[in-house]
N, CA, C and O atoms as a GROMACS GRO file, in nm:
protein
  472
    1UNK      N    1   1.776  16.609   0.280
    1UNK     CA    2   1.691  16.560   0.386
    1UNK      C    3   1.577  16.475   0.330
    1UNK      O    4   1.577  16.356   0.361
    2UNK      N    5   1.471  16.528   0.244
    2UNK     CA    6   1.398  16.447   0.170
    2UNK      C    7   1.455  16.298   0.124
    2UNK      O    8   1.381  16.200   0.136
    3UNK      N    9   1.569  16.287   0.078
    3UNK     CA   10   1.629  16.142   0.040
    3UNK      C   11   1.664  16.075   0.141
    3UNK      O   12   1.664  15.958   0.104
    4UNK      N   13   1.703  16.084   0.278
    4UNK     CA   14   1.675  15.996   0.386
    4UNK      C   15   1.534  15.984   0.444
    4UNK      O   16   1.496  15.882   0.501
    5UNK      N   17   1.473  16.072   0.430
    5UNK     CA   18   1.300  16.039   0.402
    5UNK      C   19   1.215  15.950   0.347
    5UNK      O   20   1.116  15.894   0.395
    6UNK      N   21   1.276  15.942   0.214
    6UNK     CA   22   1.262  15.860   0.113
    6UNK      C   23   1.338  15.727   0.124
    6UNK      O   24   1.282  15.630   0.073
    7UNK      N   25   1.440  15.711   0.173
    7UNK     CA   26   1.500  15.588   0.194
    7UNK      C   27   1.435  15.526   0.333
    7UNK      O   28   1.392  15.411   0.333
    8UNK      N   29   1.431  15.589   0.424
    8UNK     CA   30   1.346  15.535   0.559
    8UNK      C   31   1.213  15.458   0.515
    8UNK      O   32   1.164  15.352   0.555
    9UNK      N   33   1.160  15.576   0.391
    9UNK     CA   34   1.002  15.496   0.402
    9UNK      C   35   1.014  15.356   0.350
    9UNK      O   36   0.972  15.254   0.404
   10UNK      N   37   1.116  15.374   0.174
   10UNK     CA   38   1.121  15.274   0.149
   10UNK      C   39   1.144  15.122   0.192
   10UNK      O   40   1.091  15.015   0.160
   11UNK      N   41   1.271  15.171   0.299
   11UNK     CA   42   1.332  15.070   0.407
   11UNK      C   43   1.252  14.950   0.451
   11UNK      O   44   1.258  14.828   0.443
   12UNK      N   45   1.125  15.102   0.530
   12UNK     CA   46   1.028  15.019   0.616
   12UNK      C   47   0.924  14.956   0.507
   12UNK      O   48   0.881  14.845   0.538
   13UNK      N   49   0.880  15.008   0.389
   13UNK     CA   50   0.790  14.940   0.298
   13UNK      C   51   0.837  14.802   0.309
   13UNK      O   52   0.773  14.703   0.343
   14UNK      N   53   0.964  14.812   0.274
   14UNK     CA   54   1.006  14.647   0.278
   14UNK      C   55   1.025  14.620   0.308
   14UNK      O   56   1.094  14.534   0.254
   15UNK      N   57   1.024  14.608   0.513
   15UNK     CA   58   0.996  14.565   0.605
   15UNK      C   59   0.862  14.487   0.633
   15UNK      O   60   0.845  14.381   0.692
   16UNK      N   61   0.769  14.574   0.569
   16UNK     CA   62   0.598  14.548   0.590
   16UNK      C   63   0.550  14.447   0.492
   16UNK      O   64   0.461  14.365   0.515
   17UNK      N   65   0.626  14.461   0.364
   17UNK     CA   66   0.629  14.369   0.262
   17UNK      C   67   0.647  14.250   0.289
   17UNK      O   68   0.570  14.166   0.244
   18UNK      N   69   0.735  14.221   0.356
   18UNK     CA   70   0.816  14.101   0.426
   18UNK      C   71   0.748  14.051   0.481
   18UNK      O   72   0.715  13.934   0.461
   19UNK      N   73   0.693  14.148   0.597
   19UNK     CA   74   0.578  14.064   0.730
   19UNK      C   75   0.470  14.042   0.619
   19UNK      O   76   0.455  13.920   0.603
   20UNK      N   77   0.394  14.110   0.542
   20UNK     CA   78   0.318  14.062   0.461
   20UNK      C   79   0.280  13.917   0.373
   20UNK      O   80   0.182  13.845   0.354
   21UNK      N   81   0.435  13.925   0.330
   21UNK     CA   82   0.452  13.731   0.294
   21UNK      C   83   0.448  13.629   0.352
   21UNK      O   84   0.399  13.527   0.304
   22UNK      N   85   0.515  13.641   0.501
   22UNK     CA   86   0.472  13.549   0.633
   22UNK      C   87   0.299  13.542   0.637
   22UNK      O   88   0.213  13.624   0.672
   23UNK      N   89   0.295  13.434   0.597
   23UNK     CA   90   0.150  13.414   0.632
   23UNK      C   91   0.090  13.365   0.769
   23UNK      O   92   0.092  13.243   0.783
   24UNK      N   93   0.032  13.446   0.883
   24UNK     CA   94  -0.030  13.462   0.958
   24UNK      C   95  -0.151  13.351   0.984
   24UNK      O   96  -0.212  13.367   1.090
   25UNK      N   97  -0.180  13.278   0.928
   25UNK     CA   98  -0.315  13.220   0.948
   25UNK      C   99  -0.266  13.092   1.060
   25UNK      O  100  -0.370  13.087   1.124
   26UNK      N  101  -0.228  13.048   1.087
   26UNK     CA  102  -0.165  13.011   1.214
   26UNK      C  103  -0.095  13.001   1.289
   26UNK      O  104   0.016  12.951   1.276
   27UNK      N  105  -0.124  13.029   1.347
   27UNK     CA  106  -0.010  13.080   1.513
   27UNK      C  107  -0.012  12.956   1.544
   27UNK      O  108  -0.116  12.906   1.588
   28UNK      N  109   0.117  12.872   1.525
   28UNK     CA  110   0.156  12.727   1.596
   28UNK      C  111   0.230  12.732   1.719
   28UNK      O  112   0.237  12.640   1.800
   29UNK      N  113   0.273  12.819   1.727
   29UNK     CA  114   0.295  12.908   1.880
   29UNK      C  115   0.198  12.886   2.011
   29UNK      O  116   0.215  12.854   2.128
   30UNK      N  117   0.112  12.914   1.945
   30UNK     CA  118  -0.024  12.965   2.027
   30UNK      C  119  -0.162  12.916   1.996
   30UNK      O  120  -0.260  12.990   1.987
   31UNK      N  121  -0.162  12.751   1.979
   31UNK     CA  122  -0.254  12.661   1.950
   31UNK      C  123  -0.338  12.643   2.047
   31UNK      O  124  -0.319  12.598   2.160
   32UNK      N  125  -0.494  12.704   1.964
   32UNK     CA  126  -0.615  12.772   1.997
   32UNK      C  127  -0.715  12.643   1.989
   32UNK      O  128  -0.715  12.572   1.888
   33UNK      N  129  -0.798  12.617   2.095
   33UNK     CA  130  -0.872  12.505   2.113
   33UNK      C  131  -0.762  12.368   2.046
   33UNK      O  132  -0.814  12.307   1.953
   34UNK      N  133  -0.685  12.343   2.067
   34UNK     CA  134  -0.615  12.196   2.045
   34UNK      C  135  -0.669  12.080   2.060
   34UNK      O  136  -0.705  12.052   2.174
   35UNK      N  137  -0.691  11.984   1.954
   35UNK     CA  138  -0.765  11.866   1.932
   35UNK      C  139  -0.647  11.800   1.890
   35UNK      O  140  -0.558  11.862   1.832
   36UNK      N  141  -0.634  11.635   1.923
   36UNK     CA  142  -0.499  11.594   1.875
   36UNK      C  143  -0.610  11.507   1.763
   36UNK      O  144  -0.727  11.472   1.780
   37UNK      N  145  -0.536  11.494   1.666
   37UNK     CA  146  -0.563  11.382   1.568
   37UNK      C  147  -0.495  11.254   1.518
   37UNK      O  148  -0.404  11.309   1.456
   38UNK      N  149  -0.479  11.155   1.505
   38UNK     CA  150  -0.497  11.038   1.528
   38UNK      C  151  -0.458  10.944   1.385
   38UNK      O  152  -0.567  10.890   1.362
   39UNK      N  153  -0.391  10.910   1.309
   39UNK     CA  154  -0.394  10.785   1.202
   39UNK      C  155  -0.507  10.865   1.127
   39UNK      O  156  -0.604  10.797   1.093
   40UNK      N  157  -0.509  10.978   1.101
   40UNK     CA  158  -0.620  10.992   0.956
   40UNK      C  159  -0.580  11.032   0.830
   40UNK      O  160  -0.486  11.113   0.832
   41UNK      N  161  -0.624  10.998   0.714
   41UNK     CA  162  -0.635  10.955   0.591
   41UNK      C  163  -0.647  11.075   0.554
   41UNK      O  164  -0.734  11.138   0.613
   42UNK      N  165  -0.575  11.140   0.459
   42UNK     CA  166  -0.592  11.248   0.374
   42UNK      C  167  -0.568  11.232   0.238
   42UNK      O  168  -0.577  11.123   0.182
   43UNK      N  169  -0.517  11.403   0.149
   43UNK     CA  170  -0.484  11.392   0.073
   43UNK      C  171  -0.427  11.519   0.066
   43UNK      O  172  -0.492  11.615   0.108
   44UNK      N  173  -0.312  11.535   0.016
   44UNK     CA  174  -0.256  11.678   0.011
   44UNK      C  175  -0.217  11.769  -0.134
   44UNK      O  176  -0.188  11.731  -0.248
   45UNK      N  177  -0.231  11.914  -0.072
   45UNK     CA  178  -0.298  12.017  -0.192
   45UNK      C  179  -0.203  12.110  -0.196
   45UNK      O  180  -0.097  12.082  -0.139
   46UNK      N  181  -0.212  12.220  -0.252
   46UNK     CA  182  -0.155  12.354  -0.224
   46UNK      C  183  -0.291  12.487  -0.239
   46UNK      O  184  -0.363  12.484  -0.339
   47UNK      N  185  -0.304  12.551  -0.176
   47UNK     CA  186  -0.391  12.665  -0.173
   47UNK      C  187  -0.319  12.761  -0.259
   47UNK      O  188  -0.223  12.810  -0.199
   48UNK      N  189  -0.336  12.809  -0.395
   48UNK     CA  190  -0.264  12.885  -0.437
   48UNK      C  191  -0.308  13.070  -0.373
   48UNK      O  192  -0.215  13.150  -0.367
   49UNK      N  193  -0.391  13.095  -0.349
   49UNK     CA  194  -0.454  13.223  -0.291
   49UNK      C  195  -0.392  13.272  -0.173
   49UNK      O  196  -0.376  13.391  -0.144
   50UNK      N  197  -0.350  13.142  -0.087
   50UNK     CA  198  -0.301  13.206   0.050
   50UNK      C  199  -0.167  13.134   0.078
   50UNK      O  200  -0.104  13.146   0.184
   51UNK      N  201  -0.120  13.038  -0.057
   51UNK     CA  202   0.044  12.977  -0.066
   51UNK      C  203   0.075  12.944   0.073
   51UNK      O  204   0.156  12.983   0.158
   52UNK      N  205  -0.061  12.820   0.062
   52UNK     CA  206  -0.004  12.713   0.210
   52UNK      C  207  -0.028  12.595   0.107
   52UNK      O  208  -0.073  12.585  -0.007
   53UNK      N  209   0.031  12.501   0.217
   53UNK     CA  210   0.028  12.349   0.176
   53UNK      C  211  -0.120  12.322   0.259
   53UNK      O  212  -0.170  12.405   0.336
   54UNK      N  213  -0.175  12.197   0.228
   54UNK     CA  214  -0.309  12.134   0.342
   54UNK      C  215  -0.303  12.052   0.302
   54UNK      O  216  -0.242  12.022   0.200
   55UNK      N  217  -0.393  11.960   0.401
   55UNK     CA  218  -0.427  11.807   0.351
   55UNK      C  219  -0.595  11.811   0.350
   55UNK      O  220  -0.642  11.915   0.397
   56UNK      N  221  -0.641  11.763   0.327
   56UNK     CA  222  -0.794  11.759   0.286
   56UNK      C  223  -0.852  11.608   0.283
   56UNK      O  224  -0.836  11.533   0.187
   57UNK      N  225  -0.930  11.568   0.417
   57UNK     CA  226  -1.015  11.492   0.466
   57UNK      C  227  -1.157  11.497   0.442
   57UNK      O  228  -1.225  11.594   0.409
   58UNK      N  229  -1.197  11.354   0.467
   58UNK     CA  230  -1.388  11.408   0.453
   58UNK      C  231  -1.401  11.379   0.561
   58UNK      O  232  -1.360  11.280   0.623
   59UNK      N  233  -1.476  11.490   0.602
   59UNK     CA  234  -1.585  11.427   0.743
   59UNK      C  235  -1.641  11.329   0.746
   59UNK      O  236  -1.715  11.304   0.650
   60UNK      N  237  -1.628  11.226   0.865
   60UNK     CA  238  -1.722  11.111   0.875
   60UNK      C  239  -1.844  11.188   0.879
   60UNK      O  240  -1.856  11.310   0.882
   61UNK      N  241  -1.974  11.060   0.878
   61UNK     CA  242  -2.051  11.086   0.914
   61UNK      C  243  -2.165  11.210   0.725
   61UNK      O  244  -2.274  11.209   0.668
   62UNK      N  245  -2.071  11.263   0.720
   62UNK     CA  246  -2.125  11.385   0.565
   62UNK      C  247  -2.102  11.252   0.464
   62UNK      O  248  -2.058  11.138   0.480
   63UNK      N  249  -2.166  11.338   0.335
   63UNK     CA  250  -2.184  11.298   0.211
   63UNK      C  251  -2.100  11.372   0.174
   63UNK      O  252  -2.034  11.303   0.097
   64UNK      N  253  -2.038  11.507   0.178
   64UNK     CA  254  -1.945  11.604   0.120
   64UNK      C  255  -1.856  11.687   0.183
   64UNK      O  256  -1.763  11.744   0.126
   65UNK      N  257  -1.886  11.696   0.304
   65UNK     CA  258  -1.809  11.771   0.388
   65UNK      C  259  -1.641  11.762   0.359
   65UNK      O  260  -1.594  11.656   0.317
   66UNK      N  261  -1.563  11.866   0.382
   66UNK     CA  262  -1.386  11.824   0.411
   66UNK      C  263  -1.357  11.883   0.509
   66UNK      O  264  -1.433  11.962   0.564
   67UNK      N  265  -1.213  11.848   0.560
   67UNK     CA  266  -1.187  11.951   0.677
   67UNK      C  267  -1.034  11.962   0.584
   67UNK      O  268  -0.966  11.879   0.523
   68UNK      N  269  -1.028  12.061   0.602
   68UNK     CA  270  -0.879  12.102   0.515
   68UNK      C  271  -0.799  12.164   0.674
   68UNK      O  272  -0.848  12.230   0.765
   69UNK      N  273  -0.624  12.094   0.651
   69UNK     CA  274  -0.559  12.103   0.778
   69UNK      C  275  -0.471  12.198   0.720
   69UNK      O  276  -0.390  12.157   0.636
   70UNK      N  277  -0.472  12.300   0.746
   70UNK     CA  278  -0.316  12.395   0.714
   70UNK      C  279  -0.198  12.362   0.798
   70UNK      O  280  -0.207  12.381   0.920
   71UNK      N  281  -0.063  12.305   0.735
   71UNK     CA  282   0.003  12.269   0.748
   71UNK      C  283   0.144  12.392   0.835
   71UNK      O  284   0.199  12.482   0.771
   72UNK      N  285   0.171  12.364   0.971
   72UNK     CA  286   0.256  12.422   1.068
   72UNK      C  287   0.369  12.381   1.003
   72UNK      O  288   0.440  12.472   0.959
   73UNK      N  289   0.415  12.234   0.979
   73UNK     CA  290   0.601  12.206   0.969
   73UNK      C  291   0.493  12.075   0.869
   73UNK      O  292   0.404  11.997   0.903
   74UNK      N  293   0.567  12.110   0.727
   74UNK     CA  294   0.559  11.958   0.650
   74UNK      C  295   0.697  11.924   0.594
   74UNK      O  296   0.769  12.021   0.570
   75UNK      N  297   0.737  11.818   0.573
   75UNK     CA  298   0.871  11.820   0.518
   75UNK      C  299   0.856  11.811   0.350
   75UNK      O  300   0.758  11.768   0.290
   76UNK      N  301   0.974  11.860   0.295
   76UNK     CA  302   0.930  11.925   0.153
   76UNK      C  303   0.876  11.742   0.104
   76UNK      O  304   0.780  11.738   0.026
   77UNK      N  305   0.934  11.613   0.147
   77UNK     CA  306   0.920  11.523   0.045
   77UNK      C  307   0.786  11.493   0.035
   77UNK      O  308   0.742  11.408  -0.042
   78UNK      N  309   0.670  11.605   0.162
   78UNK     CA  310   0.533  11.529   0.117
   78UNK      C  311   0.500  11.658   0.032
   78UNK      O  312   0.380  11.652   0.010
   79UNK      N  313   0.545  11.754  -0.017
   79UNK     CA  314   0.500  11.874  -0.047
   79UNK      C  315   0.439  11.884  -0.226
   79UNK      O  316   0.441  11.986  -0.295
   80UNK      N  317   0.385  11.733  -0.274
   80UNK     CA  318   0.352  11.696  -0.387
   80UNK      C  319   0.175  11.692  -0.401
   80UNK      O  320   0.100  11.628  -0.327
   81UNK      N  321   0.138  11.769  -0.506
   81UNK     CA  322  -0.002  11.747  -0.503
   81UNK      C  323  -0.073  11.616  -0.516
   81UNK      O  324  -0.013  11.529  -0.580
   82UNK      N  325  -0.201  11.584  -0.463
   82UNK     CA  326  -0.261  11.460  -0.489
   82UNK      C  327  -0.192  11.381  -0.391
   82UNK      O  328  -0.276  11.304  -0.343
   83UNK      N  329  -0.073  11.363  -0.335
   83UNK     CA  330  -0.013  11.292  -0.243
   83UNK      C  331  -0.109  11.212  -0.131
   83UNK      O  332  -0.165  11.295  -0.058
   84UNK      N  333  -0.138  11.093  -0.102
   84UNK     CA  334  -0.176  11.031  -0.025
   84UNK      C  335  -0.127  11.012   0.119
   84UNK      O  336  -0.013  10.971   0.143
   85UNK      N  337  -0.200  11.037   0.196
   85UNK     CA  338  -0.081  11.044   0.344
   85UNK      C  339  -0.173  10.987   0.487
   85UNK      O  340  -0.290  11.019   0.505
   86UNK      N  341  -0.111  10.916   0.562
   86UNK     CA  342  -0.206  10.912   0.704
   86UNK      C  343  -0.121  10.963   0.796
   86UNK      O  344  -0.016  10.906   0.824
   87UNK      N  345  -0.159  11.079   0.852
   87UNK     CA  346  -0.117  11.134   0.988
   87UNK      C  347  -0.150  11.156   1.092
   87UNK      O  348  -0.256  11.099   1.117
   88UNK      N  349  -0.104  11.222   1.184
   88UNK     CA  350  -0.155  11.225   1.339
   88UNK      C  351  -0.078  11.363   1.342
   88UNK      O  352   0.013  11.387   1.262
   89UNK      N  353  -0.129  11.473   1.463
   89UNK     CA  354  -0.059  11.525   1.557
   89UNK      C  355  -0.167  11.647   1.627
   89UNK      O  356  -0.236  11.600   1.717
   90UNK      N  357  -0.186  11.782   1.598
   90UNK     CA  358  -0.249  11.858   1.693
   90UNK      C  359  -0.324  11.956   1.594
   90UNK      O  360  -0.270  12.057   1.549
   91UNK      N  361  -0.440  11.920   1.566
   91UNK     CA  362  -0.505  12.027   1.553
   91UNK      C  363  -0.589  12.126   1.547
   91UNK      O  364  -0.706  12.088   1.551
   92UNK      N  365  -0.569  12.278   1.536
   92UNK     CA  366  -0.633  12.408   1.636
   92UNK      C  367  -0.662  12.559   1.509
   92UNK      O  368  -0.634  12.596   1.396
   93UNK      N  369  -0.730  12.594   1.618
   93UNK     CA  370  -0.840  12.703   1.478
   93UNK      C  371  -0.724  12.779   1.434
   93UNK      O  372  -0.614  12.753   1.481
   94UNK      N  373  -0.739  12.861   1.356
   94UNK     CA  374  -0.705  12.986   1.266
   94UNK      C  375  -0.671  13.079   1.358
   94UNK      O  376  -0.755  13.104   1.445
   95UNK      N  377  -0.533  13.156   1.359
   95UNK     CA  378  -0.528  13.248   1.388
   95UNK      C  379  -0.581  13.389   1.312
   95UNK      O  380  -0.570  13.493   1.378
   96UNK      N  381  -0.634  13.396   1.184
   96UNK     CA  382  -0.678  13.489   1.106
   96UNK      C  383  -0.804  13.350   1.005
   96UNK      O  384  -0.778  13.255   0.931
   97UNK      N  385  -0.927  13.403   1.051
   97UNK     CA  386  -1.035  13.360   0.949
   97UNK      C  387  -0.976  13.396   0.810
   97UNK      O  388  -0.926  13.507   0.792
   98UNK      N  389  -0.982  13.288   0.695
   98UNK     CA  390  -1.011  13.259   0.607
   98UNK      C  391  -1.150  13.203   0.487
   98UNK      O  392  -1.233  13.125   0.533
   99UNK      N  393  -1.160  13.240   0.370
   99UNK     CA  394  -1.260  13.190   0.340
   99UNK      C  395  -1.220  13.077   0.258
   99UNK      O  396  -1.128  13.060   0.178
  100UNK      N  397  -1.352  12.977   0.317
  100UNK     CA  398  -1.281  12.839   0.264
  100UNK      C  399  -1.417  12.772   0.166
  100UNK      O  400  -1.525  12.829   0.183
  101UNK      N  401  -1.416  12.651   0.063
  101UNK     CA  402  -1.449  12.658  -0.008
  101UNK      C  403  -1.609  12.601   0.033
  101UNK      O  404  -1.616  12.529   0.132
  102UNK      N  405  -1.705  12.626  -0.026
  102UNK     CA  406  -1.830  12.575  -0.005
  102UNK      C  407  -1.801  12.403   0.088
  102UNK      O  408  -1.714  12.322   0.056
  103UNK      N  409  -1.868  12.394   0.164
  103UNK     CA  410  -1.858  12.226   0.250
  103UNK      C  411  -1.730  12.210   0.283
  103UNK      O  412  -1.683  12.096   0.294
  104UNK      N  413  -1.669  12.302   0.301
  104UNK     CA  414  -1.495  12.301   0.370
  104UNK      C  415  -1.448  12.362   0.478
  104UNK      O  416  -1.494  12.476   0.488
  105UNK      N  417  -1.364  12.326   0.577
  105UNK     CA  418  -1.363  12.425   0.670
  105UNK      C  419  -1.182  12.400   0.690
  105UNK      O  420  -1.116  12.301   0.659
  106UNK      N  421  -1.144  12.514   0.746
  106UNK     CA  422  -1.011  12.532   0.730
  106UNK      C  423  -0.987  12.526   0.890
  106UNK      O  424  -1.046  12.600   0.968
  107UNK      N  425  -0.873  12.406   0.936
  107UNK     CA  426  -0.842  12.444   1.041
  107UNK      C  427  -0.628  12.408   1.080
  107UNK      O  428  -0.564  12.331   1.009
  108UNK      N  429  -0.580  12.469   1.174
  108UNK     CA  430  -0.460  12.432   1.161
  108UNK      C  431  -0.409  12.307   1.234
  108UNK      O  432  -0.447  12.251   1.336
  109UNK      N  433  -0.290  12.278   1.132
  109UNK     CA  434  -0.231  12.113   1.170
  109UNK      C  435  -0.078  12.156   1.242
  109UNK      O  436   0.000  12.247   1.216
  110UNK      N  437  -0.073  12.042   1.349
  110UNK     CA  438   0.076  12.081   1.393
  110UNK      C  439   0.091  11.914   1.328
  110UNK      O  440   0.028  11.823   1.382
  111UNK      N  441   0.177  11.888   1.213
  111UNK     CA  442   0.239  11.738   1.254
  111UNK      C  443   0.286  11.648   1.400
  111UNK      O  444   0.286  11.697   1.513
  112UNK      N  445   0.315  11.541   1.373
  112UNK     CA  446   0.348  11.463   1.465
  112UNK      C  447   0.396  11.349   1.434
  112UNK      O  448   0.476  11.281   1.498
  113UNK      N  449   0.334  11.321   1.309
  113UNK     CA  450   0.336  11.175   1.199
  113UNK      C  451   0.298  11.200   1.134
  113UNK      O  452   0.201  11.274   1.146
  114UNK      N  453   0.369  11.136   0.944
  114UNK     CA  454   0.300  11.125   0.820
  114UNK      C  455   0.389  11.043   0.779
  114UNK      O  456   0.508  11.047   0.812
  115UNK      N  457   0.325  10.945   0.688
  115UNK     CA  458   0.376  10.887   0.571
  115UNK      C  459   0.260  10.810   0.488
  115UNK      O  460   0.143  10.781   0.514
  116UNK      N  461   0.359  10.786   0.362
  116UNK     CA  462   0.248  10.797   0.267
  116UNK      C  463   0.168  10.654   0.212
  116UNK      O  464   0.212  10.539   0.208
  117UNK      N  465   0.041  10.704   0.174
  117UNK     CA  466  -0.042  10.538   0.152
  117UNK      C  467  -0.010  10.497  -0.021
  117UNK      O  468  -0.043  10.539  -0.132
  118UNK      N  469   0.045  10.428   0.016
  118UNK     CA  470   0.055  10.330  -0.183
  118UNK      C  471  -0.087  10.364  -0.204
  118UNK      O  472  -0.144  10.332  -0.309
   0.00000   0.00000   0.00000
């Protein structure tokens, strides 16, 4: 009896494990205050801490500011660091706050358009 005990828990451990790797930080499902965006100029990264892709803009208007876009659907051929890109499509807050880096703010991207600037 104990060893189907033991196999159940394990089962479900790696069930929870699983949902654990799905990273949660946006619900593209369920896009929260939606702003569409427009032909803007980035540059794209990888977050190694929370193993997303982003693109990373400066705020008009700042001396330092960025807005970093966490990426809903990118296709793997932009999925290169430093990559230059202008895109457009929808984007909406965090489904789970993150901490983001001093003068940065993290918000989520649905594509719509990208391709890349020589």
């Amino acid at each position: 009896m104990k060893k189907i005990y033991l196999i159940t828990f394990f089962l479900l451990n790696i069930g929870c494990d699983k949902d654990k790797s799905n990273n949660k930080i946006c619900d593209c499902n369920n896009k929260i205050n939606p702003i569409e965006v427009v032909n803007v100029e980035g540059v794209i990264n990888f977050n190694e801490d929370i193993q997303e892709w982003y693109v990373s803009v400066h705020k008009e208007n700042t001396y330092d500011m960025m807005q970093l876009f966490i990426f809903c659907n990118i296709e793997d051929s932009y999925k290169t660091v430093n990559k230059k890109v202008l895109f457009s499509g929808t984007s909406f807050d965090l489904a789970t706050k993150i901490n983001a880096p001093a003068g940065s703010d993290y918000t989520c991207m649905d594509i719509s358009f990208m391709s890349d600037i020589p």
